[in-house]
Structures are given as structure tokens and as C-alpha cells.
LUMBA-630831 format. One line per field, with one value per residue: residue number from 0; residue in one letter; x, y, z of N, C-alpha, C, CB in turn. Coordinates in steps of 0.1 Angstrom, whole numbers, plus 5000, padded with zeros to 4 digits. Glycine has a CB too. Example, Ala and Ser with C-alpha at 12.3 -4.5 7.8 and 13.67 -1.06 7.14 Angstrom:
# residues 2
nr = (0, 1)
rest = (A, S)
npx = (5132, 5128)
npy = (4943, 4978)
npz = (5078, 5071)
capx = (5123, 5137)
capy = (4955, 4989)
capz = (5078, 5071)
cpx = (5132, 5129)
cpy = (4967, 5000)
cpz = (5078, 5079)
cbpx = (5113, 5141)
cbpy = (4955, 4994)
cbpz = (5090, 5057)
//
This chain:
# residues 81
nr = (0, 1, 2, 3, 4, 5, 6, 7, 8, 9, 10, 11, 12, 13, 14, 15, 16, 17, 18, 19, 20, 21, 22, 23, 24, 25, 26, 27, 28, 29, 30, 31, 32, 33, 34, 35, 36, 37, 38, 39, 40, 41, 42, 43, 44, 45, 46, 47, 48, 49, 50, 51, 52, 53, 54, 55, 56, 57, 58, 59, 60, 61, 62, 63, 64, 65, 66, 67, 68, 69, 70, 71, 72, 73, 74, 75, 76, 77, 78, 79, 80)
rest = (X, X, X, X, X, X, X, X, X, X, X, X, X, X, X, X, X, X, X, X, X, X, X, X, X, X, X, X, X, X, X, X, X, X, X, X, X, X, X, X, X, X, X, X, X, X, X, X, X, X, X, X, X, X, X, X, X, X, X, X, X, X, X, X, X, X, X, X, X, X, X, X, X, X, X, X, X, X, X, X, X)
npx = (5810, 5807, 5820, 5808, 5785, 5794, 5802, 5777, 5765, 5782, 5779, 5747, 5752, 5771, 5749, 5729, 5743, 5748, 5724, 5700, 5675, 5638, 5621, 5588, 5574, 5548, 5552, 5571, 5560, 5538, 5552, 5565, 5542, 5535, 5554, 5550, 5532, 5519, 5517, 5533, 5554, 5585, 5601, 5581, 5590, 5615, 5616, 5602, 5620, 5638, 5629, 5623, 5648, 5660, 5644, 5649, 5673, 5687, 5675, 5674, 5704, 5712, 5690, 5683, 5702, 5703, 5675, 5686, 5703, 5685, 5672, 5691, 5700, 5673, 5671, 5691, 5688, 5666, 5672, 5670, 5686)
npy = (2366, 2355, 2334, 2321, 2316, 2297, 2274, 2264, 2262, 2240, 2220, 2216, 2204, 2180, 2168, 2163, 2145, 2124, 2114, 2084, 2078, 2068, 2082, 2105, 2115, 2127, 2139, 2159, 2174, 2187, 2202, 2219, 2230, 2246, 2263, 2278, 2293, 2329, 2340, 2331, 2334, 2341, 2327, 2304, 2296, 2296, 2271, 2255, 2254, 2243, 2213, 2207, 2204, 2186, 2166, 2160, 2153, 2131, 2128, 2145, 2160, 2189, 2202, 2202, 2217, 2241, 2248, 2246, 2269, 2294, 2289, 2297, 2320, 2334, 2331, 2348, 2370, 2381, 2376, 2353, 2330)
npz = (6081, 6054, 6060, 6076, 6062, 6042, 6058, 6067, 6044, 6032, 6049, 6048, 6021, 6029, 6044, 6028, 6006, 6020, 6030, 6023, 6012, 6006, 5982, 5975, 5947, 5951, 5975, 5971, 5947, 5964, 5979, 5964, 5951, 5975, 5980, 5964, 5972, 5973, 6004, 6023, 6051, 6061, 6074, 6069, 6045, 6044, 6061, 6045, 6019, 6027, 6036, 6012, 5997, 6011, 6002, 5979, 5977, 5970, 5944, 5929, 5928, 5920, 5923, 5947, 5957, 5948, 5962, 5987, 5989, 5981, 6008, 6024, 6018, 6018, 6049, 6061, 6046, 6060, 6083, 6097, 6121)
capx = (5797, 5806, 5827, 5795, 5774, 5803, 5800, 5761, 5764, 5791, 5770, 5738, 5755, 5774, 5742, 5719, 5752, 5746, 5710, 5694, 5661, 5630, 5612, 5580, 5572, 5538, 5556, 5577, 5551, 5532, 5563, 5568, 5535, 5532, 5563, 5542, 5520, 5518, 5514, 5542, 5557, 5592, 5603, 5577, 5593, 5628, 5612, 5597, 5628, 5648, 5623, 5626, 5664, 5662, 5636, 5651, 5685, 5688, 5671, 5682, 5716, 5716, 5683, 5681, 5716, 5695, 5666, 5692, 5710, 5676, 5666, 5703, 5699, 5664, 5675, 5704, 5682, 5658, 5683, 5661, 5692)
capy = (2364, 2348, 2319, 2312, 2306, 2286, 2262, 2260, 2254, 2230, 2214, 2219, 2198, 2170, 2164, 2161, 2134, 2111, 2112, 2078, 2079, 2071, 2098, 2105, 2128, 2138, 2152, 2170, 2182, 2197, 2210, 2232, 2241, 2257, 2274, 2293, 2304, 2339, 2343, 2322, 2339, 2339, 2317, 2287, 2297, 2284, 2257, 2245, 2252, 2231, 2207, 2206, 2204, 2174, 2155, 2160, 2153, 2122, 2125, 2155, 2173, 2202, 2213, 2202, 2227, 2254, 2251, 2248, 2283, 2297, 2290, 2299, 2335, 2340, 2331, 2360, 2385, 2379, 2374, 2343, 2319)
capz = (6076, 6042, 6066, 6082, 6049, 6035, 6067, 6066, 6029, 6031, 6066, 6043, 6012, 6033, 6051, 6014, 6004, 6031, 6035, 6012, 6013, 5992, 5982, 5967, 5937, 5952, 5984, 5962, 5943, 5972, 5989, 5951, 5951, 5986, 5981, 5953, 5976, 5977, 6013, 6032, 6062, 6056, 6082, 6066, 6033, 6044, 6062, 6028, 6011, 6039, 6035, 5994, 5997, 6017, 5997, 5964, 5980, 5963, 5932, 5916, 5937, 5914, 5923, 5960, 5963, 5945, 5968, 6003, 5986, 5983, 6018, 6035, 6016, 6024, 6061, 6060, 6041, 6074, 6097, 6107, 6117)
cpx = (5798, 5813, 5814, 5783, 5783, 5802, 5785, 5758, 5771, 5783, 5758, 5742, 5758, 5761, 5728, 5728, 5752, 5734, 5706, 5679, 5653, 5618, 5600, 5578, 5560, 5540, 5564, 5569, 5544, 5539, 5564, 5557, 5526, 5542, 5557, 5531, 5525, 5520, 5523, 5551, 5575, 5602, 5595, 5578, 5609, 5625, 5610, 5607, 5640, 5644, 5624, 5637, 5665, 5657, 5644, 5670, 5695, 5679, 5679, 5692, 5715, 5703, 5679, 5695, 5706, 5691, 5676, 5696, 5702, 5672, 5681, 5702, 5689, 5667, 5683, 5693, 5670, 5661, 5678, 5674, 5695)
cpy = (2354, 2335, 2312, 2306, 2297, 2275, 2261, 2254, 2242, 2219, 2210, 2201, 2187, 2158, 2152, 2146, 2122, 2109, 2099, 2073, 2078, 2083, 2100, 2114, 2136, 2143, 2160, 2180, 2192, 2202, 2224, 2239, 2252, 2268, 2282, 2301, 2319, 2345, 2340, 2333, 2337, 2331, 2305, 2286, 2289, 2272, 2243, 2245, 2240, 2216, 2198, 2201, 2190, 2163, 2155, 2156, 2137, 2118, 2136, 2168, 2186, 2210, 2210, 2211, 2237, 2260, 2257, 2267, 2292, 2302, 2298, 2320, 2341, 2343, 2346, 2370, 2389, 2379, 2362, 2327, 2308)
cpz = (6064, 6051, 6072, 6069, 6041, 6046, 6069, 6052, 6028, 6039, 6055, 6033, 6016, 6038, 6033, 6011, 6007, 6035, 6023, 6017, 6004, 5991, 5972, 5959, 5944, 5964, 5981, 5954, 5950, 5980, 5979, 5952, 5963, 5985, 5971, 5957, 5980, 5991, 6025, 6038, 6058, 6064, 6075, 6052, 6035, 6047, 6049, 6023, 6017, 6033, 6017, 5992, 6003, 6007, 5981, 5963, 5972, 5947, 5923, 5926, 5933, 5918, 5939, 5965, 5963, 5958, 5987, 6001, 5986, 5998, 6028, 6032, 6020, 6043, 6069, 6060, 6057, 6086, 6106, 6107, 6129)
cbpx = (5791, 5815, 5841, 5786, 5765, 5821, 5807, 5752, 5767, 5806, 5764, 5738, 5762, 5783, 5736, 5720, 5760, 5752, 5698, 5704, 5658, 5623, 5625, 5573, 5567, 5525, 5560, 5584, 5545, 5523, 5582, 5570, 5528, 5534, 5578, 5535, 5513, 5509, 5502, 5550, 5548, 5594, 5599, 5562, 5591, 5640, 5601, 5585, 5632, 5641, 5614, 5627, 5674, 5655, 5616, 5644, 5684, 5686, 5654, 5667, 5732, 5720, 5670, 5679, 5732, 5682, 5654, 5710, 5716, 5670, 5658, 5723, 5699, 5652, 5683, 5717, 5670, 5653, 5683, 5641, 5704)
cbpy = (2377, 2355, 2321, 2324, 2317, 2291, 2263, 2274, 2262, 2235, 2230, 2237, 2203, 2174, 2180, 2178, 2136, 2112, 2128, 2066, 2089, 2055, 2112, 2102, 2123, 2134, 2149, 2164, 2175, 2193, 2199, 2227, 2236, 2250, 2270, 2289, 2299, 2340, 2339, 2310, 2330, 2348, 2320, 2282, 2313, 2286, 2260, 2250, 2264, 2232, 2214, 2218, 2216, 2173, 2158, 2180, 2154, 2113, 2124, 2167, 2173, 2200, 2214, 2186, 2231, 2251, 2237, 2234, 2285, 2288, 2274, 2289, 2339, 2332, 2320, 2360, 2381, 2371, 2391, 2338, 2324)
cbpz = (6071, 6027, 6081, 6094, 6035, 6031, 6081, 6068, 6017, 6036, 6084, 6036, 6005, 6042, 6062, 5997, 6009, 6044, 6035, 6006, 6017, 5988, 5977, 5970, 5920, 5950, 5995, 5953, 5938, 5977, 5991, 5935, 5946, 6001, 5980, 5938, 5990, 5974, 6013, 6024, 6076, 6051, 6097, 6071, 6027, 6053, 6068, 6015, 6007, 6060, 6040, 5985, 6008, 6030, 5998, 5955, 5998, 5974, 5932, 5904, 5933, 5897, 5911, 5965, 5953, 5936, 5966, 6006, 5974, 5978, 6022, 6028, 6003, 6020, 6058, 6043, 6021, 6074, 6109, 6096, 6110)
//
């Protein structure tokens, strides 16, 4: 179990590395503020965090890991993989 979230995270991180992309603040912005919705299904809660991880993959690493570590745990805790 822990070998498989060390190769999704590792997979996760290489991928964020090599992605260069320009990215806009206000789809970041509305990626953050869905994920504060109340109501999100927990399948379109990793999605958004997937999603987050990607877009922020080149601006700020440290919080596009966060969000991937976020979404790989919720994943687990749900068994949605």
C-alpha cells in the first residue's frame, strides 16, 4: 500500500516537473473556491484537487504537491483509485 502511494506521488510530482504551461490566476481562483464548497462529492473533490495540482504546477511546487497529497489521501480514504 505505502509502495503504491510512493509511485503515484512520485508519478504525481514528475508529471507537475515537466508540465510548462501558462496558467491563469482566475482558473486557480475558481478551482480554490469550488473546492470550498460544502457539498462536493468526493470523487469531484479529487478531481478539483488533481486539477489544482496541475494548474499551480508551475507557479508555486510547494502548494501544487500539497494539493496532489490532498487528493491521493482523499482517494485512499475512499478507496476511489
Amino acid at each position: 500500500m505505502k509502495r503504491l502511494l510512493r509511485i503515484i506521488l512520485l508519478a504525481t510530482i514528475f508529471q507537475l516537473l515537466t508540465q510548462t504551461s501558462n496558467i491563469w490566476a482566475t482558473n486557480i481562483d475558481s478551482l480554490e473556491q469550488r473546492l470550498k464548497t460544502t457539498n462536493l462529492h468526493p470523487a469531484e473533490k479529487i478531481s478539483v484537487l488533481k486539477d489544482l495540482s496541475y494548474e499551480l504546477a508551475s507557479i508555486d511546487l510547494r502548494k501544487a504537491i500539497h494539493y496532489a497529497q490532498e487528493g491521493i489521501k482523499l482517494a485512499v480514504k475512499t478507496k476511489d483509485r
